[in-house]
Biopython code that builds the backbone (N, CA, C, O; Angstrom):
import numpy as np
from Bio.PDB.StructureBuilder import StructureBuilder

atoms = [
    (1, "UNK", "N", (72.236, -0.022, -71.316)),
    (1, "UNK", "CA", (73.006, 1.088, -71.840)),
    (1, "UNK", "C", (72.625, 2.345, -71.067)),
    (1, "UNK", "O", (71.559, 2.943, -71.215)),
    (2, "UNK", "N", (73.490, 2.648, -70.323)),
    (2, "UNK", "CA", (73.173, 4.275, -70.043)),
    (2, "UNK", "C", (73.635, 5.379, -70.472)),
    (2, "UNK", "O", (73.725, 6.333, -69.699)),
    (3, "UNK", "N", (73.936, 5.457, -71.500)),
    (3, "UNK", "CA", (74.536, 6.480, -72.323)),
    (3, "UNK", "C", (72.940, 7.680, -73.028)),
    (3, "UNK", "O", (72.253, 7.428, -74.018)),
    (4, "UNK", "N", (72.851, 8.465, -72.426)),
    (4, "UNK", "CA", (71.881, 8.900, -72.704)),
    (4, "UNK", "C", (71.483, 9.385, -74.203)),
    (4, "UNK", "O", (72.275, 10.038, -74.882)),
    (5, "UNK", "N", (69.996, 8.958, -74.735)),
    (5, "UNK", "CA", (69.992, 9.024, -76.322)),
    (5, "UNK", "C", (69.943, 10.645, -76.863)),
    (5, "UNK", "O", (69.921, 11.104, -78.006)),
    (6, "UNK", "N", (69.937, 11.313, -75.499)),
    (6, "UNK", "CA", (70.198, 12.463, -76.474)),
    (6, "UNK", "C", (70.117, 13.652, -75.403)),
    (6, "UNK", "O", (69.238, 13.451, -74.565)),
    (7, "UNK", "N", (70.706, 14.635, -75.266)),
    (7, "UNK", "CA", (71.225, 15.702, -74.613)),
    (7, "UNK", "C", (69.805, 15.973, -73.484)),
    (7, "UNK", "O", (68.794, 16.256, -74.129)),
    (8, "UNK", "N", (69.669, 15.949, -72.560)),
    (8, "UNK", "CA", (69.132, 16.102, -71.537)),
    (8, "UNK", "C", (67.999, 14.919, -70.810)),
    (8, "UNK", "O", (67.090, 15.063, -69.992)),
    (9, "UNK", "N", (68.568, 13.659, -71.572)),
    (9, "UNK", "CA", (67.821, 12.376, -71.183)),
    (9, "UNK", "C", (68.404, 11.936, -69.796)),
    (9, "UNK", "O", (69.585, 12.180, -69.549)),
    (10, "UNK", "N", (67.629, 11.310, -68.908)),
    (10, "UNK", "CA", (67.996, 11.042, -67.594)),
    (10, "UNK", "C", (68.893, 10.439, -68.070)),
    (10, "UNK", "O", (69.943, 11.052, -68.260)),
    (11, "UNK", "N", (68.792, 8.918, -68.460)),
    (11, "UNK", "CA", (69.520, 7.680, -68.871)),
    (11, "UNK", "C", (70.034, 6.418, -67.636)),
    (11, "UNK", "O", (70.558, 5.306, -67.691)),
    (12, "UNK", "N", (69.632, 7.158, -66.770)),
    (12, "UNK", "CA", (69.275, 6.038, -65.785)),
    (12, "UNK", "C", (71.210, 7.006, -64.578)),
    (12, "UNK", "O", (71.661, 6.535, -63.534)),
    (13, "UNK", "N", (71.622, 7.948, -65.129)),
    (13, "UNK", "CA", (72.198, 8.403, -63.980)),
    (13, "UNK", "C", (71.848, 9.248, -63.115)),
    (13, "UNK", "O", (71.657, 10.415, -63.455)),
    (14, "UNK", "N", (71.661, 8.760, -61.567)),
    (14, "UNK", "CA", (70.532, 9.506, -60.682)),
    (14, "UNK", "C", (71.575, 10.368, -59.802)),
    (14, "UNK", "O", (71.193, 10.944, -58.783)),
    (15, "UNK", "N", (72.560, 10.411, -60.131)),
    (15, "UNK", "CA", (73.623, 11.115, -59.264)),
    (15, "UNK", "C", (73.239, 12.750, -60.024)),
    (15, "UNK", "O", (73.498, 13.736, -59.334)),
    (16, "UNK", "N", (72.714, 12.937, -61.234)),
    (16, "UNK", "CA", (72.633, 14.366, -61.271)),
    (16, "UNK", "C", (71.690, 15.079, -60.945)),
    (16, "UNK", "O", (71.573, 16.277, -61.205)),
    (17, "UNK", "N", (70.342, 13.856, -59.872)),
    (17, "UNK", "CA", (69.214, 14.734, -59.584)),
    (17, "UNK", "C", (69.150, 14.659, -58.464)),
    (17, "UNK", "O", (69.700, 13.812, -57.759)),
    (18, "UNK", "N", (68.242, 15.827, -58.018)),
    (18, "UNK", "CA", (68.068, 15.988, -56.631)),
    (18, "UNK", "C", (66.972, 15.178, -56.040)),
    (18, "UNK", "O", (66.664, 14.178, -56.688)),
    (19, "UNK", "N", (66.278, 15.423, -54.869)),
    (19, "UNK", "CA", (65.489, 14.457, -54.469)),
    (19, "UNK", "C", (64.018, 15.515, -54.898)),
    (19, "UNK", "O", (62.949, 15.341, -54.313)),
    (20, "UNK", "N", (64.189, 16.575, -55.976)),
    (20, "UNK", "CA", (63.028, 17.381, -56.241)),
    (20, "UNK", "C", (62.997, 17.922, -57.578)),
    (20, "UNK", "O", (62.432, 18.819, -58.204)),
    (21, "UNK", "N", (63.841, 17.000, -57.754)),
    (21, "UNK", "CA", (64.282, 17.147, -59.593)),
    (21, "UNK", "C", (62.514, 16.065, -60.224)),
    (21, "UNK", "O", (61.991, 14.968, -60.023)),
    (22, "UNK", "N", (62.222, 17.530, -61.146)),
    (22, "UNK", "CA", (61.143, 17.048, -62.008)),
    (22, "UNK", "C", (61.244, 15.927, -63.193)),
    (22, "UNK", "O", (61.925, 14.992, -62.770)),
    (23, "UNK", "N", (61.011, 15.807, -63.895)),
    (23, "UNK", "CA", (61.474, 14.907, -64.682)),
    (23, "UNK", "C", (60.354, 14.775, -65.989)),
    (23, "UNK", "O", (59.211, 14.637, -65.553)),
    (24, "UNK", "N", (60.440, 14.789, -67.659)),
    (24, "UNK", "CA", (59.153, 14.448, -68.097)),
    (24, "UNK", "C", (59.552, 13.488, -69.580)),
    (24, "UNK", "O", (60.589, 13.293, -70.213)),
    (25, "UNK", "N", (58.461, 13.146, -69.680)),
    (25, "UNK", "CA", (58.473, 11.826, -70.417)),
    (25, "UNK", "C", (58.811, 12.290, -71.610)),
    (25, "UNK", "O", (58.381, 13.434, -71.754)),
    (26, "UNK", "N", (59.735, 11.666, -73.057)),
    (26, "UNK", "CA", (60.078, 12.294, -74.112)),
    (26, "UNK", "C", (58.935, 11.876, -75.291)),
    (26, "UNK", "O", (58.874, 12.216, -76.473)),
    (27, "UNK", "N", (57.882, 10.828, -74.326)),
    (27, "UNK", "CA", (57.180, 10.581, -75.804)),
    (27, "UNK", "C", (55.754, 11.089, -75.949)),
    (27, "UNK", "O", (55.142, 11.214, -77.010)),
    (28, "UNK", "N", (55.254, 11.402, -74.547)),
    (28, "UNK", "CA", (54.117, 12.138, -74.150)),
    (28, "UNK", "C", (53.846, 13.121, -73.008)),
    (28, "UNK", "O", (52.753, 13.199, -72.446)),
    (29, "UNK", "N", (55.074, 13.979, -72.657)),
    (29, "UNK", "CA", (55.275, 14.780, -72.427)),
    (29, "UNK", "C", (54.587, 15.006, -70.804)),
    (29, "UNK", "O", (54.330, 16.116, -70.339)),
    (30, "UNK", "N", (54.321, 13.439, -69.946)),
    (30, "UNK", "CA", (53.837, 13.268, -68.910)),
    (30, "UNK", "C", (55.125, 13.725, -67.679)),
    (30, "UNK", "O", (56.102, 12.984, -67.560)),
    (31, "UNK", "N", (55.014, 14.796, -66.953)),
    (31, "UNK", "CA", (55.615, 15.295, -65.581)),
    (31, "UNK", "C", (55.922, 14.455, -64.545)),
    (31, "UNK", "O", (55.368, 15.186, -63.724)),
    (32, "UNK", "N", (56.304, 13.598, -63.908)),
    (32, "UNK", "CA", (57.084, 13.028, -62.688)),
    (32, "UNK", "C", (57.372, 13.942, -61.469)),
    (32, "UNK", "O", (58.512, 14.391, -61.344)),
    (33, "UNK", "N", (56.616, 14.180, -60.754)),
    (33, "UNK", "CA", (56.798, 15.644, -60.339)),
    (33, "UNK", "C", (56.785, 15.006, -58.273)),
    (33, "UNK", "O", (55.799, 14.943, -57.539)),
    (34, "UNK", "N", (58.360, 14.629, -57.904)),
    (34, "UNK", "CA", (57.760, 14.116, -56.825)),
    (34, "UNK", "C", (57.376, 15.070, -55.651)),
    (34, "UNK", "O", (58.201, 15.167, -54.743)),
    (35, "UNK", "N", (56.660, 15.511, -55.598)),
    (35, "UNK", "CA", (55.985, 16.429, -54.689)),
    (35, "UNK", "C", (54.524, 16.010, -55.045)),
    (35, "UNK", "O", (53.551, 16.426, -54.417)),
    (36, "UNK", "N", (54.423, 14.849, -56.476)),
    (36, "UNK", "CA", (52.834, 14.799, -56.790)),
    (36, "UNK", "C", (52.833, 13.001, -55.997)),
    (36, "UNK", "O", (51.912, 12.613, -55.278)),
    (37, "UNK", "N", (54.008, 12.186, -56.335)),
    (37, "UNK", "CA", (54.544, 11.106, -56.353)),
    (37, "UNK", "C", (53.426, 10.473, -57.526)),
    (37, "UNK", "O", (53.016, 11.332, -58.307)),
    (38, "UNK", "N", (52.919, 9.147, -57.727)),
    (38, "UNK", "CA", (52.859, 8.431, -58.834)),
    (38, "UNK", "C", (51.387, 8.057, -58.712)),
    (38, "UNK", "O", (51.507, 7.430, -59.764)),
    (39, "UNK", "N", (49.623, 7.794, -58.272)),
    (39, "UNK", "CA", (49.132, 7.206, -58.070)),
    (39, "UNK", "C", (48.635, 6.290, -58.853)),
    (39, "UNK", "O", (47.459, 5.981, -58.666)),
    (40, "UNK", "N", (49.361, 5.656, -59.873)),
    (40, "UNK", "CA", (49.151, 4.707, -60.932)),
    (40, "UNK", "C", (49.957, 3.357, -60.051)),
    (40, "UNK", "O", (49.642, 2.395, -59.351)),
    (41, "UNK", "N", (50.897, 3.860, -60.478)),
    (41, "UNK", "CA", (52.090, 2.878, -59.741)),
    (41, "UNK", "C", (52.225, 3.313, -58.146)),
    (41, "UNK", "O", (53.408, 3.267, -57.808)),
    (42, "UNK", "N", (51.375, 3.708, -57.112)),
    (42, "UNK", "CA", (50.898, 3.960, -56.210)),
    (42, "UNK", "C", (52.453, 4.011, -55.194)),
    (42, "UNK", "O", (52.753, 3.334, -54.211)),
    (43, "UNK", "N", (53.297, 5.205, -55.979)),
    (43, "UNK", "CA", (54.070, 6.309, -55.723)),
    (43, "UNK", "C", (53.690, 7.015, -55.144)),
    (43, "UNK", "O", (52.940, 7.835, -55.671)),
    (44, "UNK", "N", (54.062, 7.131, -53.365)),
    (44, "UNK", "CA", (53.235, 8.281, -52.751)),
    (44, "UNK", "C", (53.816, 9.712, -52.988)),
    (44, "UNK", "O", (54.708, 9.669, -53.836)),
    (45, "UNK", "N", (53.562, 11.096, -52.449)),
    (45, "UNK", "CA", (54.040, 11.930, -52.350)),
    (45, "UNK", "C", (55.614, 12.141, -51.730)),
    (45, "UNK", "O", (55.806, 11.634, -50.625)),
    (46, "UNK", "N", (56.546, 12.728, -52.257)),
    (46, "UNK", "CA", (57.890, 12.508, -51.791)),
    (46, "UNK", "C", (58.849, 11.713, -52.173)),
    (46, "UNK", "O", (60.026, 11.771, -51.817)),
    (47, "UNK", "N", (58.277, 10.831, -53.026)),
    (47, "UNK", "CA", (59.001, 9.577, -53.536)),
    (47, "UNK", "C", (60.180, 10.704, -54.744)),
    (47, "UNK", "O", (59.789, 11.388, -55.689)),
    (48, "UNK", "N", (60.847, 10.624, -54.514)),
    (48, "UNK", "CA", (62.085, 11.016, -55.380)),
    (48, "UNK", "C", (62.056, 10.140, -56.634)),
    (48, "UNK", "O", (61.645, 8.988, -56.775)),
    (49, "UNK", "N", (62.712, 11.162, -57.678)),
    (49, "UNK", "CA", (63.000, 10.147, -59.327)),
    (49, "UNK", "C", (63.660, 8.925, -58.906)),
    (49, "UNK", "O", (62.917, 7.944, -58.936)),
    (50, "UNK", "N", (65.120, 8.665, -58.436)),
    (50, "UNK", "CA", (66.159, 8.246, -58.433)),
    (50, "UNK", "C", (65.918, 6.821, -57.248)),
    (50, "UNK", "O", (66.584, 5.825, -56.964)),
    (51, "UNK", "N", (64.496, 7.434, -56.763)),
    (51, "UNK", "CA", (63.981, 6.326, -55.795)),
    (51, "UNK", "C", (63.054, 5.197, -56.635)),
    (51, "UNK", "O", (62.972, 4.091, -56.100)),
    (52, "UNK", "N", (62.457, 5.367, -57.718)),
    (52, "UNK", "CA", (61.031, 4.662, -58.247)),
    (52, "UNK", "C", (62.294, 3.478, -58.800)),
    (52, "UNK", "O", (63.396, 3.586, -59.338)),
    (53, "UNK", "N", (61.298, 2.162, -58.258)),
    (53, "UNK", "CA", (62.282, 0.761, -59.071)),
    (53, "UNK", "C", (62.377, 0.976, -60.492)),
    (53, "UNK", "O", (61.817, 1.886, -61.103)),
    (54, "UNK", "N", (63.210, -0.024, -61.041)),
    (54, "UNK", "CA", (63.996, 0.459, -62.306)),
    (54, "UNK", "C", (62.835, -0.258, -62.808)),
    (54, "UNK", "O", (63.263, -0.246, -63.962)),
    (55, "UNK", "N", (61.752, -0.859, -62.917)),
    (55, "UNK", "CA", (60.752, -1.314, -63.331)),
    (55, "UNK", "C", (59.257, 0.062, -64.077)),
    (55, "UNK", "O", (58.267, 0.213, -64.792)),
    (56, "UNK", "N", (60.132, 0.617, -63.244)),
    (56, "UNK", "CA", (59.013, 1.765, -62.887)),
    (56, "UNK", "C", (59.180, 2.562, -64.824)),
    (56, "UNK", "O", (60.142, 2.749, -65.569)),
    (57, "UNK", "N", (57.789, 2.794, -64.933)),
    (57, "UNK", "CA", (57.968, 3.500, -66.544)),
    (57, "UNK", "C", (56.363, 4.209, -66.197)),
    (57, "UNK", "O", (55.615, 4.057, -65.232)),
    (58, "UNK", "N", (56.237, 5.041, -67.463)),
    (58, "UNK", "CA", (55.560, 6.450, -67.610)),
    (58, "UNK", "C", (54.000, 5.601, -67.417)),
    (58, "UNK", "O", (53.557, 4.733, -68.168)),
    (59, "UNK", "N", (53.396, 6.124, -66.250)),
    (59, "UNK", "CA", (51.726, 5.778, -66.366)),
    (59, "UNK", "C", (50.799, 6.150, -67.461)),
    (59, "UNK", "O", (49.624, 5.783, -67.471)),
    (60, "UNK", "N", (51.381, 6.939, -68.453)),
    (60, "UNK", "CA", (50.913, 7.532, -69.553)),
    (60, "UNK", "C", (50.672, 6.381, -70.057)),
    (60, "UNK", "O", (49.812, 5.532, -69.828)),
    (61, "UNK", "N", (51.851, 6.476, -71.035)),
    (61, "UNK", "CA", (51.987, 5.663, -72.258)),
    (61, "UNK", "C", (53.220, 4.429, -71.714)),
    (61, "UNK", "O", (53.441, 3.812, -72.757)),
    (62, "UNK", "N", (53.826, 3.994, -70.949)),
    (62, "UNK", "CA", (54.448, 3.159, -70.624)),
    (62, "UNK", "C", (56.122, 3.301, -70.702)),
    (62, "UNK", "O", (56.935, 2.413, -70.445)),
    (63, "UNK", "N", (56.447, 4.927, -71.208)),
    (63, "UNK", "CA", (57.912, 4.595, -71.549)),
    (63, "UNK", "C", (58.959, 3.945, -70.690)),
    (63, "UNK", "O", (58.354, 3.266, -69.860)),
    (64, "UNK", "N", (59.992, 3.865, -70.550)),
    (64, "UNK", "CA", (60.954, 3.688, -69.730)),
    (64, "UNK", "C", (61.830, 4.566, -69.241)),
    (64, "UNK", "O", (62.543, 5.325, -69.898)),
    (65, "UNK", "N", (61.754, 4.428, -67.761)),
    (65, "UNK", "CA", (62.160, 5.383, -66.524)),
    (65, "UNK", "C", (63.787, 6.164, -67.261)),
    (65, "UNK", "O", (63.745, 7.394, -67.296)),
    (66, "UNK", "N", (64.803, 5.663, -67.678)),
    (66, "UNK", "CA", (65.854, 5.830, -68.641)),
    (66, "UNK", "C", (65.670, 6.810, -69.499)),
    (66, "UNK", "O", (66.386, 7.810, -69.566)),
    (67, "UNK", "N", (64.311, 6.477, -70.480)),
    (67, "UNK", "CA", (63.913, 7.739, -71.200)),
    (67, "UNK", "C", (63.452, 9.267, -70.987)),
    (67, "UNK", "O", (63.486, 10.166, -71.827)),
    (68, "UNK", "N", (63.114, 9.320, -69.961)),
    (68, "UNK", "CA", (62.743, 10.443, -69.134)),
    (68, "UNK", "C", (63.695, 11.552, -69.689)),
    (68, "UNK", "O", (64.573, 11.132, -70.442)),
    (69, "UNK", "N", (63.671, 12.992, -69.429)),
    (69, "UNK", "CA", (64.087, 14.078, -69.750)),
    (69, "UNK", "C", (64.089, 14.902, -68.427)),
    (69, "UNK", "O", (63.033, 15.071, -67.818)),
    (70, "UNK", "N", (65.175, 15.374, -68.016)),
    (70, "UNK", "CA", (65.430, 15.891, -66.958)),
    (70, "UNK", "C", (64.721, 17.580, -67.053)),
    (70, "UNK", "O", (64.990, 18.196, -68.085)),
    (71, "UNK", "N", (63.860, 18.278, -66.019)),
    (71, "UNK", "CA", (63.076, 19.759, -66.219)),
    (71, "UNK", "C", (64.465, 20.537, -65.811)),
    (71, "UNK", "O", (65.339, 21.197, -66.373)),
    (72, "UNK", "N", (64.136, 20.052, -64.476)),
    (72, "UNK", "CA", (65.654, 20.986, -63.493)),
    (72, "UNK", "C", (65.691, 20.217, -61.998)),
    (72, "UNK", "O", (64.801, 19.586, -61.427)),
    (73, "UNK", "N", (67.143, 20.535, -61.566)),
    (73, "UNK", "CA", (68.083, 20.157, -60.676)),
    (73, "UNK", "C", (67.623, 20.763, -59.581)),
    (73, "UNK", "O", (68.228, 20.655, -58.514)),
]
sb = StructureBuilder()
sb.init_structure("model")
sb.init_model(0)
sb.init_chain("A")
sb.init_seg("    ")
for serial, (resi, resn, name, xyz) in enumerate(atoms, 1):
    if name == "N":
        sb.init_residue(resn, " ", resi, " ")
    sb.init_atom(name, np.array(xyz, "f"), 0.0, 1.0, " ", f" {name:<3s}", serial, name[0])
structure = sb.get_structure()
C-alpha cells in the first residue's frame, strides 16, 4: 500500500524527494540524513532516501522505510 498513513509520510513515493531530502522516523524520531548516509546498514555518505533497498528500515527501532516522515525537499 502506498497511500501514505498520514499527511507528510513518505509512503514509499520517491518522486517527491530530492537526492538531499532528510527524512525522520515517525516512531522514534531517528533522522536519515543522507549527507550522514546509514552506518548500521553500512549506507555510506551520499546515499540518497529514494536510493536505500526497500528492505532498508530505521537502525533505531526497526520501522519501515514507507513510514518515514518527510523534513524537507
Amino acid at each position: 500500500m502506498n497511500i501514505p498513513f498520514f499527511a507528510g509520510a513518505f509512503g514509499g513515493d520517491a518522486s517527491k524527494l530530492t537526492a538531499q531530502t532528510r527524512l525522520e522516523c515517525k516512531i522514534c524520531w531517528y533522522v536519515y540524513d543522507p549527507a550522514i548516509g546509514d552506518t548500521v546498514w553500512q549506507m555510506p555518505p551520499g546515499t540518497a532516501f529514494a536510493q536505500l533497498p526497500d528492505h532498508w528500515s530505521c537502525p533505531v527501532c526497526d520501522s519501515k522505510k514507507q513510514d518515514f516522515l518527510v523534513l524537507d525537499v
